[in-house]
N, C-alpha and C positions, 0 to 999 in steps of 0.2 A: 803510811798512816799519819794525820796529823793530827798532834799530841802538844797541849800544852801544860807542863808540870809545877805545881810548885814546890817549894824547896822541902827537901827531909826534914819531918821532925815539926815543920808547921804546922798549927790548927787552923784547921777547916773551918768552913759554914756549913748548913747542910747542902745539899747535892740533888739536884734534879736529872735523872735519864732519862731523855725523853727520844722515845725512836722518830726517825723520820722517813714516812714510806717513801717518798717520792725519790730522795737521795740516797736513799740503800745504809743509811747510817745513823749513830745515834749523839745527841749533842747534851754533853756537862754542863749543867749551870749551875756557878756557882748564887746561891738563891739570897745571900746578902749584897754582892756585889750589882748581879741582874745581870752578869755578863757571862758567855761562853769558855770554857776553860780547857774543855778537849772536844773532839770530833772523833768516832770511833768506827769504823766501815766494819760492816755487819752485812747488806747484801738478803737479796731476796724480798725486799718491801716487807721492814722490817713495822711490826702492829702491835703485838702484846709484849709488856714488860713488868719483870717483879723484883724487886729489889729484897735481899734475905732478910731475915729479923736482927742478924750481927753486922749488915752493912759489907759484907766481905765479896759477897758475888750479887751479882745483876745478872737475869737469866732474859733472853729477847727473844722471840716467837719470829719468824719470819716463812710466812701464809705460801708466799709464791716459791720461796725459796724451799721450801719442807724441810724445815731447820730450827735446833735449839741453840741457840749464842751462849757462853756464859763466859761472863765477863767479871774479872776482879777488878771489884770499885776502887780501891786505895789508889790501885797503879794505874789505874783507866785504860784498862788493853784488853785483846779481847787474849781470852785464854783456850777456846775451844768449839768448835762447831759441831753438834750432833747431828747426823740424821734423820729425820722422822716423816713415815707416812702421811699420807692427807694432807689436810688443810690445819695446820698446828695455828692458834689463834690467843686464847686467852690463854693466862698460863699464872701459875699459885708456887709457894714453896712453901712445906711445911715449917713448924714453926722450928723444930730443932736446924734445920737445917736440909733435911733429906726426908722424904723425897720431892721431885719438882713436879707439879700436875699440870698437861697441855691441855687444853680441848682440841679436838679434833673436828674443826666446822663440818667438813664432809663424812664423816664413819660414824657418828653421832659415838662417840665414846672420851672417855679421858684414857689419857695416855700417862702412865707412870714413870719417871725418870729416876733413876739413880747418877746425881754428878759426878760422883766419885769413878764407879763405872764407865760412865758416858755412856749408858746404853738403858733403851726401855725395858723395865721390869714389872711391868702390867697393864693390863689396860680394864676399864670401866665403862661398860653401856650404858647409854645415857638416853636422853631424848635427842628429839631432832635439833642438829647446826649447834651443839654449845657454843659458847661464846666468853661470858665475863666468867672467871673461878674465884672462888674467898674462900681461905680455913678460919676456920675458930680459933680465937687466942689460945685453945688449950689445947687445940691441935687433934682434935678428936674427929672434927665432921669439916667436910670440903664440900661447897656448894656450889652447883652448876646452873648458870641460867641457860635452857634449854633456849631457843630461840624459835623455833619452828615448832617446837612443839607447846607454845606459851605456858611453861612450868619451869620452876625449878627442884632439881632432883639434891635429895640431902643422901648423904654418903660416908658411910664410916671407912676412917681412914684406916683403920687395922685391920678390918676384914675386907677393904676393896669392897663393897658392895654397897649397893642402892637399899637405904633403909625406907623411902619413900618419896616422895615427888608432891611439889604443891603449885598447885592453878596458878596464875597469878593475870596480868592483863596481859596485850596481846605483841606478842616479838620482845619477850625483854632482851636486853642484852649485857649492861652491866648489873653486874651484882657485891653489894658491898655488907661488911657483917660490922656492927656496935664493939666498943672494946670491949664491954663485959659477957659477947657471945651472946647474946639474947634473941638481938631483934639484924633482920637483912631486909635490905634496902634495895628491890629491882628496878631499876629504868626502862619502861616499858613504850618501845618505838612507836607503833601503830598505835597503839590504845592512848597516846600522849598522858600516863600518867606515872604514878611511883605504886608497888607494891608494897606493904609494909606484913614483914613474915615473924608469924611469933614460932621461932626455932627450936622449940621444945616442942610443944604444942601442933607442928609442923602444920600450921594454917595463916593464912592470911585476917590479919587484923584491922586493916585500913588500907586506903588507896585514896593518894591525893593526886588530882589535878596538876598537871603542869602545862610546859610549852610546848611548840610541836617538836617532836622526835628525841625524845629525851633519849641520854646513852650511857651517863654512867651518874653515880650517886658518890659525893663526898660529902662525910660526917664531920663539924667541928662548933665547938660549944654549943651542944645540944640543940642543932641546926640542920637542914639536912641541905646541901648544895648540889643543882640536879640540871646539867648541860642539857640545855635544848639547842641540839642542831642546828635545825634548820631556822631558828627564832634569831639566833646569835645572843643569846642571850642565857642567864642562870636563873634558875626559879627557886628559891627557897623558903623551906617552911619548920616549924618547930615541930621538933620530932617527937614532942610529949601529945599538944593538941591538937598535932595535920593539920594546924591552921596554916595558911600563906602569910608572910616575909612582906612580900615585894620578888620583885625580879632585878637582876645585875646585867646590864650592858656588855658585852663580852666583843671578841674577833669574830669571825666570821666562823662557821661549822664548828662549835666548840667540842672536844669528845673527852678528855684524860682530864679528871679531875682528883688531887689528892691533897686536903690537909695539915700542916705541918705540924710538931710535932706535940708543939705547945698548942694547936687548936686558936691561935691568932690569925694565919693566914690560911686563904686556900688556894690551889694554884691550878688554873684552868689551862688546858690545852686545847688551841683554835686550828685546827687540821687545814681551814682556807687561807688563815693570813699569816700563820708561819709567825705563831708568837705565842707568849704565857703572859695569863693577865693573873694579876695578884688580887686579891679580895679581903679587905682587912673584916671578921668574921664576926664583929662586933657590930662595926657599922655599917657594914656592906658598900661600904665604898671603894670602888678598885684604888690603887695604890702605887702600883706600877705596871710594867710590861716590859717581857725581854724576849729579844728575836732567838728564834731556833732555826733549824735548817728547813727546806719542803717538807710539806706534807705532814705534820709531826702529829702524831695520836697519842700516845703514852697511854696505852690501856690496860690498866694494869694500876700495881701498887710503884710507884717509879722517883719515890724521896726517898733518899739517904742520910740520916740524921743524924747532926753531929756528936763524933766521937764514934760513930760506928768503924768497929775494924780499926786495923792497926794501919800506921803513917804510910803512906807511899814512899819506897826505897829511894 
């Protein structure tokens, strides 16, 4: 395992884990520096990743491998490998900590983890191919973008069950939810646009235009930031009047895109050129760029924000 540590008792910056299918593993960036800090083999082309709400475990989805990773961020190791049926893809963790929610691309279901455990302790039918999951900051509703079935299915987390399902445009795949729980945000592939879902109301409100084959949605200063694939490029629009932004120049196949913490920068992952471009979210001008390993997606929630979790030993 190649591991590069810094010294006990140091402060951090924050932390990007971003999987990389191609090399079977996943790569630390430290996101002030713009440089690599560990390398962590993980295996099975590895795709979905979520980092907890305390910073403590990083959980990794790996599709070919049919396998849950969870990985303790402080010490950058992996700590455990679960097994799991299907095709495991997106994947959430509730807010206290437990439990971890997979999609399951092929059973069309969500799969329930217990880490503590290390074993499935429920599963959830869903629509067809899930794909992107989001919880509500209060931990109450898990949201699925059905992929094949162009909806996404709203879910209470206490009763495991589908409270209802809502249309959206056609194949979405990421799905991302506002911090005040209000409003989700789907990136809908075929249909090249954004869903905009009022979460109470479990309806769609708007739908703006984007690039072609948008994949995931990142929220920052009242902004919405929305990878189009195949465009290589970011489409952005305000998320009060669905008006367009402009577009942001990117890597080549952009797909993992998350916000930091303070809502200044956003941080795009380009799956063709094996790199993250920085977005300062003010003026939409990239900023930087730091290389990762093959193939990186980071689909999922995949920042770790400084001061999360206790120092590395």
């Amino acid at each position: 395992m190649a591991l590069l540590l810094v010294g006990a008792g140091s402060s951090r910056a924050d932390e990007a884990f971003v999987t990389n299918q191609a090399e079977d593993d996943l790569s630390v960036l430290d996101l002030d520096s713009g440089k690599a800090v560990a390398t962590i083999p993980i295996g099975g082309k590895p795709a979905g990743v979520a980092v907890s709400a305390d910073g403590a475990r990083v959980y990794v989805t790996s599709p070919d491998g049919r396998a849950l990773s969870i990985i303790d961020a402080p010490a950058r190791k992996l700590l455990h490998r679960i097994p799991l049926e299907g095709g495991p893809l997106g994947v959430a963790v509730h807010p206290s900590g437990s439990p971890i929610y997979v999609a399951d691309w092929y059973a069309s279901r969500i799969l329930v983890v217990d880490p503590e455990k290390r074993e499935v302790t429920g599963s959830i039918e869903v629509g067809k191919s899930p794909s992107g999951l989001a919880v509500t900051p209060d931990g109450k509703l898990l949201l699925s973008a059905d992929r094949e079935s162009h909806q996404v299915s709203i879910i209470d987390t206490a009763g495991q069950k589908v409270l209802g399902t809502v249309p959206v445009g056609q194949h979405p795949f990421g799905v991302t939810i506002d911090a005040k729980g209000e409003r989700a945000y789907t990136a809908n592939v075929t249909s090249n646009d954004v869903s905009v879902i009022d979460i109470a109301a479990r309806k769609v409100v708007g739908a703006v235009k984007v690039g072609e084959r948008p994949y995931v949605v990142a929220l920052a200063n009242g902004r919405a930031f929305v990878t189009d694939q195949y465009a290589g490029q970011v489409s952005v629009f305000d998320t009060t009047s669905l008006q367009s932004l402009g577009v942001v120049a990117v890597g080549e196949y952009p797909e993992g895109a998350q916000a930091s913490a303070d809502g200044r920068r956003v941080y795009i992952v380009n799956w063709a050129s094996n790199a993250v471009t920085v977005i300062d979210s003010e003026t939409l001008k990239v900023t930087g760029e730091m290389t990762t390993g093959d193939g990186p997606r980071a689909f999922g929630l995949f920042i770790r924000p400084t001061g999360a979790g206790p120092p590395a030993p």
